[in-house]
Steps between C-alpha positions, in 0.01 A plus 500: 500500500239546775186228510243555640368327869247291403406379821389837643203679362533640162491902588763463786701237283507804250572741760785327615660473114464822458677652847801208387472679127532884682830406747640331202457807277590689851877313494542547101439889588763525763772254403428626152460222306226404241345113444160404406249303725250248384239485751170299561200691568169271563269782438505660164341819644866543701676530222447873448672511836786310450571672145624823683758329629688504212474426119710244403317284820306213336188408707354143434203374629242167486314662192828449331470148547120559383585632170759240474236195546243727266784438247567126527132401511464706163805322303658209693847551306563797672618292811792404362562863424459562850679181637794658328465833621438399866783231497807606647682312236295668191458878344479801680375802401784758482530923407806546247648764410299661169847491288588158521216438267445814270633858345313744731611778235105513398153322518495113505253280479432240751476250258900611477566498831336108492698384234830620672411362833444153302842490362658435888238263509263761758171565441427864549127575680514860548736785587535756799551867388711657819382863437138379565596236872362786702203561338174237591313658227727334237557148701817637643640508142430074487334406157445141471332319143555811339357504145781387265416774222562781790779701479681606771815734597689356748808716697812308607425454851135302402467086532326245268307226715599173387423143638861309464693220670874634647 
């Protein structure tokens, strides 16, 4: 995880995260080893930068915390959905294996795929299609809230996001 220097102005705090992101990407390459980075970027313009580094990089930044205020003011129950999420003692959001919940042998619905991921007590939010995690066009293959009538075909090597305690 790489945060962001918030005592430094915000383009060279964002310059600085994103030289850390490129000689950690530099030492996967040559010790050949792969790991995602969450990083902080304060400017939502850098992004775009940061995003070449590599796909499976997650880039946070204070409009995150934005949309996440947006939400509470809106429906004041929702903080105790987030509470949970952001405790380290509650859920987390995990990506599990497709065939733990469902026969990939043709179309299911997510409805399906919801009702499976409720019987180990998960709740499923979306699903990551790992043909598609190159690809910014389709969201990197990440679907979340999909419609519950859709019907998807899923591959062995794709992941259900689910919210779950372990």
């Amino acid at each position: 995880m790489i945060l962001s220097c918030h005592d430094l102005d915000i383009q060279k705090a964002d310059a600085k995260t994103l030289i850390t992101l490129l000689h950690l990407r530099d030492i996967a390459g040559k010790k050949n080893i792969s790991f995602s980075i969450i990083s902080e970027m304060q400017d939502i313009k850098n992004r775009a930068l940061a995003e070449v580094a590599q796909v499976n990089d997650f880039i946070v930044s204070n409009r995150l915390l934005s949309m996440l205020m947006a939400q509470i003011s809106e429906n004041k129950m929702l903080n105790l959905v987030f509470a949970d999420l952001f405790d380290a003692e509650g859920s987390e959001i995990y990506l599990k294996r497709v065939l733990r919940y469902v026969n990939i042998s043709g179309p299911v619905s997510f409805y399906t795929v919801v009702e499976a991921a409720a019987r180990y007590g998960e709740v499923a939010i979306g699903y990551k299609i790992l043909e598609k995690e190159n690809s910014a066009e389709e969201n990197y293959g990440i679907c979340v809230n999909p419609a519950k009538s859709e019907m998807i075909n899923f591959s062995a090597n794709d992941s259900i996001i689910v919210i779950a305690e372990e």
